[in-house]
ZAPALO-511889 format. One record per residue (C-alpha): residue in three letters; residue number from 1; x, y, z. Coordinates in steps of 0.5 Angstrom, whole numbers, plus 500, padded with zeros to 3 digits. Example, Ala and Ser with C-alpha at 12.3 -4.5 7.8 and 13.67 -1.06 7.14 Angstrom:
2
{code: ALA	pos: 1	X: 525	Y: 491	Z: 516}
{code: SER	pos: 2	X: 527	Y: 498	Z: 514}
//
This chain:
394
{code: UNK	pos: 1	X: 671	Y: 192	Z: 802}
{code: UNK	pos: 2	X: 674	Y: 189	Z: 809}
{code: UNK	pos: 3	X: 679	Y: 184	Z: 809}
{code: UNK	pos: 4	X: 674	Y: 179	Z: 812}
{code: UNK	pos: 5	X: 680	Y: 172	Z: 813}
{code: UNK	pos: 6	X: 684	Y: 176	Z: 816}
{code: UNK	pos: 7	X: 680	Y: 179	Z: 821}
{code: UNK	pos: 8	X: 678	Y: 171	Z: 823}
{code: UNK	pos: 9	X: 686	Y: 170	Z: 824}
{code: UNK	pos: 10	X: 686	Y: 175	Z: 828}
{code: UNK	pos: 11	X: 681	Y: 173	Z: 833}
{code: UNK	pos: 12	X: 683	Y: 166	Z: 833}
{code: UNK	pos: 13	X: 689	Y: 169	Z: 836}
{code: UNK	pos: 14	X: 686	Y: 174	Z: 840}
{code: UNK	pos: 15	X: 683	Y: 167	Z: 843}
{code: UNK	pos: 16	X: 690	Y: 164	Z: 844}
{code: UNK	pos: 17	X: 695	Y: 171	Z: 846}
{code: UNK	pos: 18	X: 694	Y: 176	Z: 851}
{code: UNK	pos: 19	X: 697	Y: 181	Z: 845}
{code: UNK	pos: 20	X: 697	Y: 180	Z: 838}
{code: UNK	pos: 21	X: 700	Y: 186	Z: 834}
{code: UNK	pos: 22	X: 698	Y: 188	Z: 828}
{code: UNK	pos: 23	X: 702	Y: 192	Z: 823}
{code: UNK	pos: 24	X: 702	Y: 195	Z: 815}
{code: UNK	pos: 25	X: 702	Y: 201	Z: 813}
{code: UNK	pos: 26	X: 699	Y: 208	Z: 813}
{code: UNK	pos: 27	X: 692	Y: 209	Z: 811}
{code: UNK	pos: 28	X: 692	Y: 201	Z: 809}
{code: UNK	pos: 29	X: 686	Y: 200	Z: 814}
{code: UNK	pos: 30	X: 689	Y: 198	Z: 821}
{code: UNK	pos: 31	X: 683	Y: 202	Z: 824}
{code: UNK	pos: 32	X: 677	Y: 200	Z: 821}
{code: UNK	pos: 33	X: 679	Y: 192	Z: 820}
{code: UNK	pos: 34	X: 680	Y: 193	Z: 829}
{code: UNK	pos: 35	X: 674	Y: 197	Z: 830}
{code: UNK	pos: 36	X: 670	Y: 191	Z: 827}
{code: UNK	pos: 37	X: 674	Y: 186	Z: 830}
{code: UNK	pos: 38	X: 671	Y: 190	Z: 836}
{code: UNK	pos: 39	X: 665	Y: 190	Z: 835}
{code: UNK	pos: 40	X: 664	Y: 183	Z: 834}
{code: UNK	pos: 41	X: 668	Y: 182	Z: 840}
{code: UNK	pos: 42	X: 665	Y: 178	Z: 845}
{code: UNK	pos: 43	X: 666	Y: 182	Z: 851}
{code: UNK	pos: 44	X: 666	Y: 189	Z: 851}
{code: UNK	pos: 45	X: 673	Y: 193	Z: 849}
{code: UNK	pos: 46	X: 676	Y: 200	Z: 850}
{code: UNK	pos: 47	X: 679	Y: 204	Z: 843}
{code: UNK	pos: 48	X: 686	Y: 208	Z: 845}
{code: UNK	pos: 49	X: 689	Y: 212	Z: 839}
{code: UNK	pos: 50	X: 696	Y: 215	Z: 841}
{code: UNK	pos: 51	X: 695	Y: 221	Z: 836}
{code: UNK	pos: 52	X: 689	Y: 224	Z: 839}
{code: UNK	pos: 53	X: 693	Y: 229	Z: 845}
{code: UNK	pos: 54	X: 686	Y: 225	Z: 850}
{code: UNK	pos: 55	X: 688	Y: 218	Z: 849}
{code: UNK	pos: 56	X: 696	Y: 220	Z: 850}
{code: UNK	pos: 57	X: 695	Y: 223	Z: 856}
{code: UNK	pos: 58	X: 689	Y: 218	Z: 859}
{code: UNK	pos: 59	X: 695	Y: 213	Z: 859}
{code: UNK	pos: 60	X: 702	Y: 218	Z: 862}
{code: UNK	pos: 61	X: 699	Y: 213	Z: 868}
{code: UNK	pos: 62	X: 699	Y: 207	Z: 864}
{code: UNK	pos: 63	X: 698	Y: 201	Z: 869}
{code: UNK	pos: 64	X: 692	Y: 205	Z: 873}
{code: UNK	pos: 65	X: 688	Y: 207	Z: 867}
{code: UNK	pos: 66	X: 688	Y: 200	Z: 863}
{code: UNK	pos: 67	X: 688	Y: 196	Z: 871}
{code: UNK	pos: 68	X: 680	Y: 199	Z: 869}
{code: UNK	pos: 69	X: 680	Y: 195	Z: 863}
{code: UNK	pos: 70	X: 683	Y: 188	Z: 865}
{code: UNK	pos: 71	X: 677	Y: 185	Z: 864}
{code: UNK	pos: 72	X: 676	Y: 188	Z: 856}
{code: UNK	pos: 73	X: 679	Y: 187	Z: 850}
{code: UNK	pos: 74	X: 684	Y: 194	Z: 849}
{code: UNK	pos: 75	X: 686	Y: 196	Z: 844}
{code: UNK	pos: 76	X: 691	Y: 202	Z: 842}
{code: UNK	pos: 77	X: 693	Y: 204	Z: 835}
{code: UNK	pos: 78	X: 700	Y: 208	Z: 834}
{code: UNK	pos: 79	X: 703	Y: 204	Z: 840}
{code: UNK	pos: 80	X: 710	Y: 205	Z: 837}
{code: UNK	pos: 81	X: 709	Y: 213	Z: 839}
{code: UNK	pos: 82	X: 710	Y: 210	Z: 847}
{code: UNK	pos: 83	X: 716	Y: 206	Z: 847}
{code: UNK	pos: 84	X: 715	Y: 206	Z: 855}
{code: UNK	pos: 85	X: 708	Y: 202	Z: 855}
{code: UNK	pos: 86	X: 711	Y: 196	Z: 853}
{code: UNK	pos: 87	X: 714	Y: 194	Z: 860}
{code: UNK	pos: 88	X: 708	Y: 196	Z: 863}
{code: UNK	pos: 89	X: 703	Y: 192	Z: 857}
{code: UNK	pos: 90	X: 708	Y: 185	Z: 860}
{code: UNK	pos: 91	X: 707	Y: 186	Z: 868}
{code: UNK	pos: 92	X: 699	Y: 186	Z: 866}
{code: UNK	pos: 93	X: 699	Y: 180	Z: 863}
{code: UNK	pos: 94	X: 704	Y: 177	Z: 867}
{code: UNK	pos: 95	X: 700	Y: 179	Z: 872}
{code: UNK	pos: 96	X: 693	Y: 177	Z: 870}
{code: UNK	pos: 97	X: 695	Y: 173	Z: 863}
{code: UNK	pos: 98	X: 689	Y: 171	Z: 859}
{code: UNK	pos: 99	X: 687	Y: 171	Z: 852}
{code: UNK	pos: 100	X: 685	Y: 177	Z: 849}
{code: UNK	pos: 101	X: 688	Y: 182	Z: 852}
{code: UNK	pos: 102	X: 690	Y: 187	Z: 848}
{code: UNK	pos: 103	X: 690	Y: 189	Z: 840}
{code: UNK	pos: 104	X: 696	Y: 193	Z: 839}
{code: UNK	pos: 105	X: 696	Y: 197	Z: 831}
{code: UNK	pos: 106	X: 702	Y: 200	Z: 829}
{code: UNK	pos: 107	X: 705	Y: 203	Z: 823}
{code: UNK	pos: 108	X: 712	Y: 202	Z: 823}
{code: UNK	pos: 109	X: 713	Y: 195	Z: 823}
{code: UNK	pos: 110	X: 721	Y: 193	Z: 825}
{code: UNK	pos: 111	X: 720	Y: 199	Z: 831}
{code: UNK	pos: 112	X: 713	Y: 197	Z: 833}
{code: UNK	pos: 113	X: 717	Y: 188	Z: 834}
{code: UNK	pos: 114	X: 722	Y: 191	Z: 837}
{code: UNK	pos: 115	X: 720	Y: 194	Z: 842}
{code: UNK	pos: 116	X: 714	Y: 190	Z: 844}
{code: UNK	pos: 117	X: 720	Y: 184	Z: 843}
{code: UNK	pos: 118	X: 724	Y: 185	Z: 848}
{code: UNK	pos: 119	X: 718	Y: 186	Z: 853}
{code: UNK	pos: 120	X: 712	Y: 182	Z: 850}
{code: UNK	pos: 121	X: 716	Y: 176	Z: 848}
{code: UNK	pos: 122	X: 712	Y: 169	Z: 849}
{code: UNK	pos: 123	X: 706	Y: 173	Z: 849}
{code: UNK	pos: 124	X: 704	Y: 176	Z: 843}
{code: UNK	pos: 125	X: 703	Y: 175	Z: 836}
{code: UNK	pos: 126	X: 703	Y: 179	Z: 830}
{code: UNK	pos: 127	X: 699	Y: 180	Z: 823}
{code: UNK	pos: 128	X: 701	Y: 185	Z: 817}
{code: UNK	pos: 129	X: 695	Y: 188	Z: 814}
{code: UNK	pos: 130	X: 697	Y: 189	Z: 806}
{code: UNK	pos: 131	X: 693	Y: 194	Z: 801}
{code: UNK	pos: 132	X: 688	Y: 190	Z: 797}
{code: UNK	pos: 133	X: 690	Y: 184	Z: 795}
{code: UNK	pos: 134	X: 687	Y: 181	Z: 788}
{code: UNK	pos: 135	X: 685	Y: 173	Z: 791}
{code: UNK	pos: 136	X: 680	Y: 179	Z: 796}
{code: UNK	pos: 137	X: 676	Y: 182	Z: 790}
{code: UNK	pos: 138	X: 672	Y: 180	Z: 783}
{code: UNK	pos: 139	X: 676	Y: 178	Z: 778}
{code: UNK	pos: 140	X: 675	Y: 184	Z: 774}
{code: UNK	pos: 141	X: 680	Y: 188	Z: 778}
{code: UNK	pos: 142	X: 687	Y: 185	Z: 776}
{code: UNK	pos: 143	X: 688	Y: 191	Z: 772}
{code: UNK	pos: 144	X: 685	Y: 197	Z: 776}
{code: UNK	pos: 145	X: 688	Y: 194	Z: 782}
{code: UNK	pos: 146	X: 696	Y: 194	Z: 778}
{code: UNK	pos: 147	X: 694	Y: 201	Z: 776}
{code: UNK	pos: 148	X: 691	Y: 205	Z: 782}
{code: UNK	pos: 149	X: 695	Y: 200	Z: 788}
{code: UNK	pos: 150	X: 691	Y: 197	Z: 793}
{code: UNK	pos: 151	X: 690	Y: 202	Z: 798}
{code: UNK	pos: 152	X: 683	Y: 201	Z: 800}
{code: UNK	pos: 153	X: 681	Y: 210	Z: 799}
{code: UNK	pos: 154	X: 685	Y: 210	Z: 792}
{code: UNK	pos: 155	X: 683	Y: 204	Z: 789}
{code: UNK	pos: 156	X: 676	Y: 205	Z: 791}
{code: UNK	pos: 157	X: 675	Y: 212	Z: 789}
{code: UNK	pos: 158	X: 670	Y: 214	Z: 783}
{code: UNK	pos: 159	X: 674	Y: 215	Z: 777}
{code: UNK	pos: 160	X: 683	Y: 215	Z: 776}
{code: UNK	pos: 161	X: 683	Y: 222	Z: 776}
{code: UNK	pos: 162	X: 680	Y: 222	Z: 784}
{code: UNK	pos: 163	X: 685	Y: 216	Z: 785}
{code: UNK	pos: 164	X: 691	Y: 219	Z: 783}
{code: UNK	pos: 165	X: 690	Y: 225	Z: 787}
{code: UNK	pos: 166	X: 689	Y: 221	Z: 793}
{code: UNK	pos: 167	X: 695	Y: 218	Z: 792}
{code: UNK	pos: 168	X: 699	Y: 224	Z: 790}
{code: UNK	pos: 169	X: 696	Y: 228	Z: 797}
{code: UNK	pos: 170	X: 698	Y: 220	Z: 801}
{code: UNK	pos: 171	X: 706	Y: 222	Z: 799}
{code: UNK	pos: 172	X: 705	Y: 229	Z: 800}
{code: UNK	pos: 173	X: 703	Y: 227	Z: 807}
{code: UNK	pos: 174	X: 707	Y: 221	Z: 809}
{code: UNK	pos: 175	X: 713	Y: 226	Z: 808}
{code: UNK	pos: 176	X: 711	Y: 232	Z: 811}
{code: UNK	pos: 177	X: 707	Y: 229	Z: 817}
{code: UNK	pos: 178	X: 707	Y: 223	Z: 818}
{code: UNK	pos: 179	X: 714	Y: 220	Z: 818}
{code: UNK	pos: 180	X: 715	Y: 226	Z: 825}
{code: UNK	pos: 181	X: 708	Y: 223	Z: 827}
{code: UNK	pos: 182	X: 711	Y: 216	Z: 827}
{code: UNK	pos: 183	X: 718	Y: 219	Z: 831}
{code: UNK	pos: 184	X: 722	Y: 219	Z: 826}
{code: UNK	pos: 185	X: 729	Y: 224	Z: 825}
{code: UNK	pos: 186	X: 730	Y: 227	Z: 819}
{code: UNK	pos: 187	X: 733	Y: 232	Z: 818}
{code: UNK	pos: 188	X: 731	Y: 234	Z: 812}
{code: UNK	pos: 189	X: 727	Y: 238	Z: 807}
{code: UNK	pos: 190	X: 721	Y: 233	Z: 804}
{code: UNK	pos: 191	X: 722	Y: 235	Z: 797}
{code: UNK	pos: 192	X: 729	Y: 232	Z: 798}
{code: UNK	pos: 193	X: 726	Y: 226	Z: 801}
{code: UNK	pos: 194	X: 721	Y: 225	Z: 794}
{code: UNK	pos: 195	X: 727	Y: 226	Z: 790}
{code: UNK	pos: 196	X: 730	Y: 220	Z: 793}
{code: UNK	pos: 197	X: 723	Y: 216	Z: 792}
{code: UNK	pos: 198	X: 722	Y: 218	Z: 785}
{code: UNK	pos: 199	X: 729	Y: 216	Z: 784}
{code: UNK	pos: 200	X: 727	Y: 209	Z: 787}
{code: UNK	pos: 201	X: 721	Y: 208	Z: 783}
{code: UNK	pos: 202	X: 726	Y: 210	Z: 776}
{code: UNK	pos: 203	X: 729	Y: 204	Z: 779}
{code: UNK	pos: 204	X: 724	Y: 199	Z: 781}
{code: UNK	pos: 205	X: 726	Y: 192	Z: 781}
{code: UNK	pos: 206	X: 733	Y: 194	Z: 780}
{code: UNK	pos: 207	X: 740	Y: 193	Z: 786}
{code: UNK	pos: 208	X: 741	Y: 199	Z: 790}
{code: UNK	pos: 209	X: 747	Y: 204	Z: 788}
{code: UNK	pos: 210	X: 747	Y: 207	Z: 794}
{code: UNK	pos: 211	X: 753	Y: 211	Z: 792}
{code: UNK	pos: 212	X: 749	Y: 214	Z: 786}
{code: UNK	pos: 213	X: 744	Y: 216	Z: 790}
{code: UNK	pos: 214	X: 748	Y: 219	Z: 794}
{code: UNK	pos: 215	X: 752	Y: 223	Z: 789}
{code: UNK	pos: 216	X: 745	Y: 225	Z: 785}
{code: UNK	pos: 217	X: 742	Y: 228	Z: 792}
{code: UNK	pos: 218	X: 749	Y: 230	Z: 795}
{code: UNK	pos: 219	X: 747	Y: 226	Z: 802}
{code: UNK	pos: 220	X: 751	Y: 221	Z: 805}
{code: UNK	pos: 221	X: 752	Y: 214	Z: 803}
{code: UNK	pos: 222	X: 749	Y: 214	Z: 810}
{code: UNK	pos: 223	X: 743	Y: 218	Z: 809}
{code: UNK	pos: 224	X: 741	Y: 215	Z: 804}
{code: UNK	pos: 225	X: 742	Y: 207	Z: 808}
{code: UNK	pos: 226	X: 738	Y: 211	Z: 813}
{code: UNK	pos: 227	X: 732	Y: 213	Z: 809}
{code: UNK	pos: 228	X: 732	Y: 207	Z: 806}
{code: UNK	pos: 229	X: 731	Y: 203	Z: 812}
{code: UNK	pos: 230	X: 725	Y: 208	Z: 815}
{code: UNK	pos: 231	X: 721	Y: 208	Z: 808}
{code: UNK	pos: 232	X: 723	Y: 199	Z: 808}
{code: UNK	pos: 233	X: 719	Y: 200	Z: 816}
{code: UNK	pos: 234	X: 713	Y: 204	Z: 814}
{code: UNK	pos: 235	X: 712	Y: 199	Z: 808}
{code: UNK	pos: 236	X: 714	Y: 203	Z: 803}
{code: UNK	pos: 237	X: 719	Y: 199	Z: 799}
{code: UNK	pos: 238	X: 721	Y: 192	Z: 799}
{code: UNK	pos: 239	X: 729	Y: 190	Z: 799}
{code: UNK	pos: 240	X: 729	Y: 183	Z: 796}
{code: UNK	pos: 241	X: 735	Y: 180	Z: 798}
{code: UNK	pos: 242	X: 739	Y: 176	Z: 793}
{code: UNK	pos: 243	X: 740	Y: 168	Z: 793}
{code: UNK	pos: 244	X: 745	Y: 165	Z: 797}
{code: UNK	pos: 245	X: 749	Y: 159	Z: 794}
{code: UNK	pos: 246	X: 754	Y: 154	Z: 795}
{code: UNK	pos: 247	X: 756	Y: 154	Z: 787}
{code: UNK	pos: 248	X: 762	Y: 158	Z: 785}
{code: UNK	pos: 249	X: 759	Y: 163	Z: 781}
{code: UNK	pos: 250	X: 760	Y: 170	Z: 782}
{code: UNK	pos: 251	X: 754	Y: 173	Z: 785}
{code: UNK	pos: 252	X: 750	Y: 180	Z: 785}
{code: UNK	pos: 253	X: 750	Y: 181	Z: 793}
{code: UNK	pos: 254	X: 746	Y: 187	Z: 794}
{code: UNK	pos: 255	X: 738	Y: 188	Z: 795}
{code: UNK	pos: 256	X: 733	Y: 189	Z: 789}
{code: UNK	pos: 257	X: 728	Y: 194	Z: 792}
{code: UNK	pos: 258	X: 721	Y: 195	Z: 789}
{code: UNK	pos: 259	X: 717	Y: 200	Z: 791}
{code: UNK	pos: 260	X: 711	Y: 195	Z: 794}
{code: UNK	pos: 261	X: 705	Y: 199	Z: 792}
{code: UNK	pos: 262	X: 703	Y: 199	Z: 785}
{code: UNK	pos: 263	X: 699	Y: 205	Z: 785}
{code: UNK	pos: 264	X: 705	Y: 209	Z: 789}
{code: UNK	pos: 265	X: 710	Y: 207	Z: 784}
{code: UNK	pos: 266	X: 706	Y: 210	Z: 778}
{code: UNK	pos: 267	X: 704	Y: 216	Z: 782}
{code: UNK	pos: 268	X: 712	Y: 218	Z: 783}
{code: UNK	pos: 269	X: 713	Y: 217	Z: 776}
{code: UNK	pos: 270	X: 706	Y: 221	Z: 774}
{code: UNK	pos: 271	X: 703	Y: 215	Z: 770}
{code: UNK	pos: 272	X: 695	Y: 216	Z: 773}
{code: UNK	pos: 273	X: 692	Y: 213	Z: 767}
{code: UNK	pos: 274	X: 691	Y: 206	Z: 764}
{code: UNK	pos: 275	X: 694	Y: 208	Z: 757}
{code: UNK	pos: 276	X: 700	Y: 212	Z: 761}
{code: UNK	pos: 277	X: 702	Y: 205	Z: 764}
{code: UNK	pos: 278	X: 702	Y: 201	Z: 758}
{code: UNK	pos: 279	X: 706	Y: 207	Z: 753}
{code: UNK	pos: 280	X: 712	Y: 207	Z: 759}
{code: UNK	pos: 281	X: 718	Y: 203	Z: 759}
{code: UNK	pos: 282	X: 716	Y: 201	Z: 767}
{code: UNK	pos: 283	X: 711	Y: 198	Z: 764}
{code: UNK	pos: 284	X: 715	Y: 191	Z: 765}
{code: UNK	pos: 285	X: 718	Y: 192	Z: 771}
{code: UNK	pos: 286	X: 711	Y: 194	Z: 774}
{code: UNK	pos: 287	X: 708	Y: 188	Z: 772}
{code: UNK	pos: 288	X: 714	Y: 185	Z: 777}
{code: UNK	pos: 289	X: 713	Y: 189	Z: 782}
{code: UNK	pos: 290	X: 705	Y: 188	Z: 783}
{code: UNK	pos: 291	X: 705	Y: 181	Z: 782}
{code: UNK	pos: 292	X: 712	Y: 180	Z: 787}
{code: UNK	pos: 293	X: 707	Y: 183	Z: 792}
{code: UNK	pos: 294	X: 701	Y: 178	Z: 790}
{code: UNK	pos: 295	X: 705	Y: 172	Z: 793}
{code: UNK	pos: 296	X: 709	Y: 174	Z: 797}
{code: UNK	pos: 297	X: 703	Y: 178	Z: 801}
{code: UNK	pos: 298	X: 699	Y: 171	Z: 801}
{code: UNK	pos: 299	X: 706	Y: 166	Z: 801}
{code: UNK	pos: 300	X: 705	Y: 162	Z: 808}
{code: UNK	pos: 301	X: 710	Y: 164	Z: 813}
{code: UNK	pos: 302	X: 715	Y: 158	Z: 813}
{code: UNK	pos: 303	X: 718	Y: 161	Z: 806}
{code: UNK	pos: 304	X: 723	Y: 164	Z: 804}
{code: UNK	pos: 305	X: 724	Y: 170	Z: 798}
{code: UNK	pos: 306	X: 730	Y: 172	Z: 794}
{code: UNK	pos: 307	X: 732	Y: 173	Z: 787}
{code: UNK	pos: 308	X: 738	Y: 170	Z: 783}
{code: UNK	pos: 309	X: 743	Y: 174	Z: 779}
{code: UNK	pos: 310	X: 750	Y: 172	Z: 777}
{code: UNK	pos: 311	X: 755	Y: 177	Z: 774}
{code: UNK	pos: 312	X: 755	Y: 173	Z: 767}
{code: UNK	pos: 313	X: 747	Y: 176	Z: 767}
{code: UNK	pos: 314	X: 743	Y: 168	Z: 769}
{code: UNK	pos: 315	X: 738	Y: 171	Z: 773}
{code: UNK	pos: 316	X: 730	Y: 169	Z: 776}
{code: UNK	pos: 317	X: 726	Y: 174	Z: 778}
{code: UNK	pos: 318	X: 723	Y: 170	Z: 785}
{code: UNK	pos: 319	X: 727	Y: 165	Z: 789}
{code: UNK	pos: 320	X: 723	Y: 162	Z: 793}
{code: UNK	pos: 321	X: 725	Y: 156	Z: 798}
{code: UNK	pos: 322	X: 722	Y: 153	Z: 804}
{code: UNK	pos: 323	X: 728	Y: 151	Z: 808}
{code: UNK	pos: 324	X: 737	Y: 152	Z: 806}
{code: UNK	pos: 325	X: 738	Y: 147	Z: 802}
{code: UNK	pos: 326	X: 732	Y: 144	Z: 799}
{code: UNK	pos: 327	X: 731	Y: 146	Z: 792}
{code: UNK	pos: 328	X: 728	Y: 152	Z: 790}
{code: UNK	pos: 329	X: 722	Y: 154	Z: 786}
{code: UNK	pos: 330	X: 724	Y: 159	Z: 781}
{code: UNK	pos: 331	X: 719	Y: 164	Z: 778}
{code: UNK	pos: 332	X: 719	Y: 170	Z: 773}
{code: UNK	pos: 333	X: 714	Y: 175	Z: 771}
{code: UNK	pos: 334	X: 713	Y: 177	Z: 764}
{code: UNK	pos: 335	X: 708	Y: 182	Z: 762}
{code: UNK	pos: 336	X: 706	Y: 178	Z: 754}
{code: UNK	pos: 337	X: 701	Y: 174	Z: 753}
{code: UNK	pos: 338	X: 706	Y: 170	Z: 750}
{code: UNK	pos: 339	X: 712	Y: 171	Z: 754}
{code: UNK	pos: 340	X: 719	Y: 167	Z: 752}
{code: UNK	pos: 341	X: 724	Y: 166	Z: 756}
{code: UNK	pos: 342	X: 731	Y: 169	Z: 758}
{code: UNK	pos: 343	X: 738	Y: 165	Z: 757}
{code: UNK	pos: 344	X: 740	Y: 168	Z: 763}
{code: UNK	pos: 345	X: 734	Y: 164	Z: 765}
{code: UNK	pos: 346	X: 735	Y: 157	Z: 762}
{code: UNK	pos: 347	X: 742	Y: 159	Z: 764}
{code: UNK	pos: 348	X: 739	Y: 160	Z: 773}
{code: UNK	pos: 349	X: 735	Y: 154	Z: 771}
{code: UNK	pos: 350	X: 742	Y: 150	Z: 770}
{code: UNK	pos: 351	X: 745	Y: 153	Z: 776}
{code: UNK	pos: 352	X: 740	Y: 152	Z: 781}
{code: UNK	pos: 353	X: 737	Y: 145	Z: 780}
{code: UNK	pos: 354	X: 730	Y: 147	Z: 782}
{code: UNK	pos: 355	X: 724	Y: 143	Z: 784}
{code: UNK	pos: 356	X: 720	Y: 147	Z: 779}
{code: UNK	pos: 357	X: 718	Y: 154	Z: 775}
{code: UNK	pos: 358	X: 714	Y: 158	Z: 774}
{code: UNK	pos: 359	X: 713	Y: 164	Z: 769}
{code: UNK	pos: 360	X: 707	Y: 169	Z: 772}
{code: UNK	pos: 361	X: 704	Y: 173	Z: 766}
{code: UNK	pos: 362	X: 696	Y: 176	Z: 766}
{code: UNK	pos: 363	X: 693	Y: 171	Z: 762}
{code: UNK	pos: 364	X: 687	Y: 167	Z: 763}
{code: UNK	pos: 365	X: 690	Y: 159	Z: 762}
{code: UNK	pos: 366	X: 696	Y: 156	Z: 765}
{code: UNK	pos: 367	X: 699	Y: 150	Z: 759}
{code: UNK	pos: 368	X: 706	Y: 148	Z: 760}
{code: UNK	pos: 369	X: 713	Y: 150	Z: 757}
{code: UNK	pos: 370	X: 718	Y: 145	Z: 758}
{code: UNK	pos: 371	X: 720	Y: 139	Z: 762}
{code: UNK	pos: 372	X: 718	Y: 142	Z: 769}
{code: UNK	pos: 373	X: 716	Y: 149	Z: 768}
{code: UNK	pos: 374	X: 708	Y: 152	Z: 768}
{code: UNK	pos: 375	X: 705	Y: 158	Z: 765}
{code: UNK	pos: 376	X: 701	Y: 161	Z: 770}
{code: UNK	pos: 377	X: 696	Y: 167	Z: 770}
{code: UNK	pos: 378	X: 697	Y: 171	Z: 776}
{code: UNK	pos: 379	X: 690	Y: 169	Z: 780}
{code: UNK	pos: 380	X: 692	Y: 162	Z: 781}
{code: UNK	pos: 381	X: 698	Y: 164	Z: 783}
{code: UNK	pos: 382	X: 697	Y: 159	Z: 790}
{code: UNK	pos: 383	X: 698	Y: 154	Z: 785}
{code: UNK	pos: 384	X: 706	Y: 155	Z: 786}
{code: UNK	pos: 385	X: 707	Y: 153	Z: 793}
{code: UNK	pos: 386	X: 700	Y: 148	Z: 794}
{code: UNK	pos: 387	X: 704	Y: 143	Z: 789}
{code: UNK	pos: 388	X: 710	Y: 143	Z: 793}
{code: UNK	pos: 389	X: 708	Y: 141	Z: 799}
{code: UNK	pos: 390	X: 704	Y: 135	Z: 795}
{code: UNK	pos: 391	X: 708	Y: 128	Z: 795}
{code: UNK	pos: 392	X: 711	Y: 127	Z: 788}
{code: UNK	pos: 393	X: 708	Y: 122	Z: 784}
{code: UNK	pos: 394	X: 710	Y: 114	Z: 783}
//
């Protein structure tokens, strides 16, 4: 299964951008949906990987090696290893600025735009390759894609049992190896880092406490907010940002994080079957999780997402808002074929005016439930921001 959409958008961009950067965690497919797009690439292309010691040394003399190639597609992977290649990727196109020039992949993503940010600003576009998505496969794979996670090898694999030992080797790796591969500084034993992400996994969907954190682990607050960031950078885990707004209400103003793969989450908490995701308390919390990632992974870019909570507990799981100061849209998750609804939520209804809400739950049919509030099956979630750009009716 290879994301077939976002291959076409890549190409469209390769026909408009002398770069495009592509971005997304490890394992996720950057490779495989680039060497497609290689193939059906129009010219020919040349493929460089900076963790191979062959390719890393073919460019110590960057500008001589990719002159060779000024008139193929390059495309090199890792390419935030080689911070010092980016001046040199802006003189070539400045140089000789056509479309489709280079195809950058890249597995820590604020790291990778910055870089190429302050060099290739004006001359590159970038896309985010996200696991496996549920509008990208047969309908029949909502509940494996929930428990196994979206990572192409893991919810693929034969049976949960070779899954969930994709997953738990993936973790191993990611600490042991893959955080010193993508440069990365830490200093510390990689038990101590699983301990930190299965404390975050305990705590999906919830604020950050870095100070509790700290003191479970005997970090600093410091090294807790570093390691943070870097697990946020590899696409770990998501901070939501709380919602901002003019009405005098004391508002929670720290992030809620979630651990972004569904199939990650449950190998931390050591759930690898059907039967040990519904017996455990996470259950609904995971539901969360799993559709967050669905709409904001397909959300169109001009959108922005936070969450609402107040201290006297009025909250929404998902604030959505295309521009500061037009009304939001509201949408909380719940896992019930008949979900019922919070006071803390009609009391977020009142505060926030919205200009519509939405309650996601994994049934099949939407119907629904008040004035200006819809029950919505996760699979036509797309109805949630295709409306709002429809004119309201006479």
């Amino acid at each position: 299964m290879i994301k077939r959409n976002l291959s076409h958008i890549i190409h469209q961009s390769l026909q408009h951008f002398p770069a495009v950067g592509l971005v997304g965690a490890r394992q996720v497919g950057k490779t495989t949906l680039a060497k497609m797009i290689s193939k059906e690439w129009s010219s020919s292309s040349v493929y460089l990987d900076l963790e191979r010691p062959a390719d890393h040394a073919a460019l110590l003399e960057p500008e001589r090696f990719l002159d060779r190639y000024a008139s193929q597609l390059v495309i090199i992977d890792e390419v935030q290893l080689s911070p010092n290649l980016f001046p040199v990727l802006r003189s070539l196109i400045d140089r000789d600025r056509h479309a489709g020039r280079f195809l950058l992949l890249g597995s820590s993503s604020p790291d990778l735009m910055r870089q190429s940010g302050e060099s290739l600003a004006g001359r590159i576009v970038y896309h985010e390759l996200a696991p496996f998505a549920l509008h990208e496969l047969p309908s029949d794979h909502m509940d494996s894609l929930w428990l196994r996670g979206g990572f192409p090898d893991s919810h693929l694999a034969a049976d949960d049992d070779i899954s969930a030992q994709w997953r738990d080797n993936f973790i191993m790796t990611y600490l042991q190896r893959d955080l010193t591969a993508m440069g990365y500084d830490i200093r510390l034993p990689a038990m101590t880092l699983r301990r930190l992400w299965q404390m975050l996994a305990h705590s999906h969907g919830h604020t950050i406490n870095l100070s509790q954190l700290a003191t479970n682990l005997e970090l600093s607050r410091q090294s807790i907010r570093k390691i943070l960031d870097i697990l946020n950078e590899t696409f770990m885990i998501r901070q939501l940002p709380p919602f901002h707004t003019n009405l005098k209400k004391r508002l929670v103003k720290t992030p809620k994080v979630y651990i972004r793969d569904s199939g990650i989450l449950h190998s931390l908490l050591g759930l690898n079957t059907w039967g040990d995701l519904l017996g455990h308390s996470i259950v609904g919390m995971s539901w969360e999780g799993f559709c967050l990632e669905q709409i904001l992974n397909r959300l169109p870019t001009a959108w922005n997402a936070f969450f609402y909570r107040t201290q006297a507990h009025a909250e929404i799981d998902l604030v959505l808002q295309k521009s500061s100061g037009e009304p939001p849209i509201l949408v909380e998750f719940k896992h019930a074929q008949a979900p019922k609804l919070s006071k803390g939520f009609w009391s977020s209804l009142h505060d926030l005016q919205p200009q519509a809400s939405y309650i996601v739950y994994p049934g099949t049919t939407a119907y629904p439930s008040g004035a200006n509030i819809e029950v919505l099956p996760l699979t036509q979630i797309e109805t949630i921001w295709h409306k709002s750009q429809q004119p309201p009716s006479p």
